[in-house]
Structure formats: structure tokens, C-alpha cells
N, C-alpha and C positions, 0 to 999 in steps of 0.2 A: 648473558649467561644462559638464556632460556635459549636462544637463539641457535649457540653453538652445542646446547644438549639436542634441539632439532637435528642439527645436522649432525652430530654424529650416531642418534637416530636412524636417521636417513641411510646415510652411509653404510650402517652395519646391515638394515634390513637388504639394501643394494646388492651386497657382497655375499646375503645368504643367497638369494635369487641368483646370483650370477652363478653362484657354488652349484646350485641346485640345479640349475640350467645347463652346465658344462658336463654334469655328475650324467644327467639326464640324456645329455649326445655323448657319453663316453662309450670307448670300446662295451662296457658291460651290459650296452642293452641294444650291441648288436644281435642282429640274427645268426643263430650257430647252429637251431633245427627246425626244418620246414616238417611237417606232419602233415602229409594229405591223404584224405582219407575220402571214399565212395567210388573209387577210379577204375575203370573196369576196362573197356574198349581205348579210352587215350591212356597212355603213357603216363608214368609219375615222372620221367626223365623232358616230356614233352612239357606238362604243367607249371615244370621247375622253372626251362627256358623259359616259359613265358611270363614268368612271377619279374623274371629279372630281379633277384634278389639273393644277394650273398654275404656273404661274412662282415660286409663295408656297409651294410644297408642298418640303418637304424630302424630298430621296430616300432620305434614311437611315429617316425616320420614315414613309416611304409605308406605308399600310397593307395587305398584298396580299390578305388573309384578306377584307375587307370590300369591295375594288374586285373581287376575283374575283366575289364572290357576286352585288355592283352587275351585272355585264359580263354573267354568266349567266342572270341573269334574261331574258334574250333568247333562245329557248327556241331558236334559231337555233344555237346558240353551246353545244358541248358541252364543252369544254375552254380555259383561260386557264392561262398561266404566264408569269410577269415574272422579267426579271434584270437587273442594276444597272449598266450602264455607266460607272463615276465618271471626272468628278466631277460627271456633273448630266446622264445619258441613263436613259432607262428603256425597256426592251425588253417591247412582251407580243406573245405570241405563242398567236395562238387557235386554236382546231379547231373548223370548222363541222361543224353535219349537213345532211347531203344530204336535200335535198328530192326524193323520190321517186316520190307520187303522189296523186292528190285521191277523196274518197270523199265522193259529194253527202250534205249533210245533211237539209236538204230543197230546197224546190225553189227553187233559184241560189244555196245557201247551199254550201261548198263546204270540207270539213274538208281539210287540208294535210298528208301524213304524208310524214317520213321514211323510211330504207331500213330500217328496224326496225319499223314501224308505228306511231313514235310521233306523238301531235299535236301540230305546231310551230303550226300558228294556224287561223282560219278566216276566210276570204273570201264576198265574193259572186260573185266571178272567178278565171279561171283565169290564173295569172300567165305559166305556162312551157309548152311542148310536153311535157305528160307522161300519162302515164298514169289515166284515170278509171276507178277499180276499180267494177265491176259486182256484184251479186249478193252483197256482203258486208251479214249481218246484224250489226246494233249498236244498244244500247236505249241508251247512252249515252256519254259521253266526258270526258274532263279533259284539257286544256292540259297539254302534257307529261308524260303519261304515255302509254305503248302502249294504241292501242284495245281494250277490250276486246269481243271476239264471242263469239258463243255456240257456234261451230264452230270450233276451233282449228286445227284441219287445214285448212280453207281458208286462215284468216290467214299460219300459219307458211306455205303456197306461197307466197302472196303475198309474203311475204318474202323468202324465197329465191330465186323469179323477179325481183322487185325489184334484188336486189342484181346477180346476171346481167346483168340489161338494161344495169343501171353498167358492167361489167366488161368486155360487150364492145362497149361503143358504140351501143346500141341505144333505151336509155331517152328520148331526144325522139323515136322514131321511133313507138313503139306509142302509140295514141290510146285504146284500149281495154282492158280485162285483165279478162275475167266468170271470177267464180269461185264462182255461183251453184251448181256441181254442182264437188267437187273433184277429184272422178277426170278430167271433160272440160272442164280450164281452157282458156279460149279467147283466143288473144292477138289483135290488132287492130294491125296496123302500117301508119301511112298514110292509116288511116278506111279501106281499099280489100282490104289483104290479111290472112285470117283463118286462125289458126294454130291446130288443136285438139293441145294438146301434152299431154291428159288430165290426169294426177297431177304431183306434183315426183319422182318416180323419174326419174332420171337428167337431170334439168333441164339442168344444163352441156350436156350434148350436144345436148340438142332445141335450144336457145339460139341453140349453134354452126351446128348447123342451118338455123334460122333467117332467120344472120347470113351464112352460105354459100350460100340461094336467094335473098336480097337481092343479093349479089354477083353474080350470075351471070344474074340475071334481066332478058331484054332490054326496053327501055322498063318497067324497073319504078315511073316517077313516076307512070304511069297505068291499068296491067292492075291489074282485079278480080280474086278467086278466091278459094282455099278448099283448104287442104292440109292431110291428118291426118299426124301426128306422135306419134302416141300410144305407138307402139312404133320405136324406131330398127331400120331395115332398112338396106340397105344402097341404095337405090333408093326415090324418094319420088314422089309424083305431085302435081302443083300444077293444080286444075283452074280454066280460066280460065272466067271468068263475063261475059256478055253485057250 
């Protein structure tokens, strides 16, 4: 008697889990809406293809170890994280990198870097108002990795002034950035105004600098000139050019 109250015990608990199990892969917790959000420079239509995930795809069993890796392969794309909206939404939410500035590779050939130096792709055009680094030497490259050069101390400015230019509104302004000598980096804002801001010692400031002779400067869509910044003084001279 105890024996067969066991098993039908058994049997009922069996039959919830199995209920529970089948409820659990049914249509109702397919995915019916992807939500991705931080998407700027890649496509939502590109992110989607790479989810590989539609209306047959259960959200319980989504995979996110493998859709992440899919998503990143987009060298664009540094960061993906999903979370599950039940009973049938799916949230990712990406982190781009900032496309920062272009380094010819040869001629119209046109490597793409980030605000770290790294190589998100290569063109034969330039897509955005940015930055064409000057005077950087490199024997070679890899997709998504930081360029490698042979002068470190050039690259690391470049990075640093990089991210500045982001920081304070300035990065589609400069056309130019030679960093051929790294004591007298020379910035280029405009194609018109040329800024010798020498080393990255105290960059924020020359930056600000910069960013406070562009403010104040009358008819600056169209004066040429030439101002060293090499040392902050308190007093600068911006000489106009003919």
C-alpha cells in the first residue's frame, strides 16, 4: 500500500515537471521582441542578423555566450549584454567604440582607429570629419588590435589628444593631427588653424585652450594662422596668415 502511494507520488510530481517543462519550451516564451538599445554607428538591422534569433527561438534557451561572440565580431562593437524580459522580450544592450581617427595606409587606402588606437576597419574613404594622423610610423596592422608603432610616445599622445578632442567637442573640428616630432605635435582645426601644442604634458589644458581661441575668435569660419601653445602662459598669440 505504502509502496504504490510512492509511486503514484512519483508519477504525479513526474507529470507536473513534465507539464512545467513543455509549458516552459512552448510557443509562449518564444521571442516576439528584440529591444536593443546604445546602437549608434552599427545598424539595429545588422545586430538583429547576428543575434540569429526569431520568433522559433526560445528565450529561455537563447544562447548569449554565442550571440555575444556573433554581435562582436563587429569590431565596432566593444561590449553586448542581454536580459530577459518574460515572457517572450529580449533586451541587448551594446557599447560602441568611438571612431576617432584615420591613418593613410597607402595612398587612398585609409586605416580607421578608435580613441585607443585600435583598428576598427579599412576604407578607401574617409567616412566622418575626423582627424588624419600625420607623421605616424607603422610596418604593420591587425583588425582589432591597437596599432602597433615603433615610437610609443608618439602613439600614446595621440591617444590622449584623441580622447580630449571627444571630451570637449572638438574631434570633427581638427582635420589634421602630425605627430611626426612628438615634442611639436601639431593640431590642424578647420584645414585653416594650426595649433603647435608640442608634447602631451599638460594636454587638457592646451585642449581647453584651444577650445577657448575657437570661442572667441571673430569670423573664425575663415582666418588662417598659426599659434604655439607649447608652454601655457597666461597670454597666447594667434598670428593671422595672409
Amino acid at each position: 500500500m505504502i509502496s504504490n502511494k510512492k509511486y503514484v507520488l512519483a508519477t504525479f510530481i513526474g507529470t507536473l515537471a513534465l507539464a512545467g517543462l513543455l509549458f516552459l519550451l512552448s510557443p509562449f516564451f518564444h521571442i516576439n521582441m528584440i529591444i536593443i538599445q546604445g546602437a549608434v554607428s552599427v545598424s539595429v538591422t545588422e545586430i538583429n542578423d547576428r543575434l540569429d534569433a526569431d520568433t522559433a527561438t526560445n528565450l529561455l534557451l537563447f544562447n548569449t555566450r554565442v550571440a555575444r561572440q556573433n554581435v562582436m565580431e563587429n569590431l565596432y562593437i566593444e561590449q553586448v549584454e542581454f536580459s530577459r524580459g518574460f515572457p517572450d522580450r529580449l533586451y541587448v544592450t551594446v557599447r560602441e567604440r568611438r571612431l576617432a581617427a584615420y591613418v593613410q595606409h597607402t595612398p587612398g587606402m585609409y586605416l580607421y582607429l578608435d580613441d585607443f588606437g585600435r583598428v576598427l576597419e579599412v576604407r578607401n574613404y574617409r567616412a566622418m570629419p575626423l582627424p588624419l594622423l600625420e607623421g605616424l610610423q607603422f610596418s604593420r596592422f591587425q583588425l582589432g588590435e591597437v596599432l602597433e608603432v615603433p615610437d610609443p610616445i608618439a602613439f600614446s599622445s595621440v591617444v590622449q589628444y584623441a580622447q580630449l578632442l571627444y571630451i570637449h567637442g572638438l574631434i570633427d573640428r581638427v582635420t589634421h593631427m602630425n605627430v611626426a616630432d612628438p615634442q611639436n605635435i601639431r593640431i590642424m582645426v578647420d584645414g585653416r588653424m594650426e595649433f603647435n601644442v608640442g608634447n602631451a604634458i599638460r594636454a587638457d589644458e592646451k585642449i581647453r585652450t584651444i577650445h577657448a581661441v575657437l570661442d572667441q575668435m571673430p569670423n573664425s569660419d575663415v582666418v588662417r594662422g598659426f599659434m604655439d601653445i607649447r608652454e601655457i602662459r597666461s597670454e597666447f598669440v594667434f598670428v593671422v596668415l595672409q
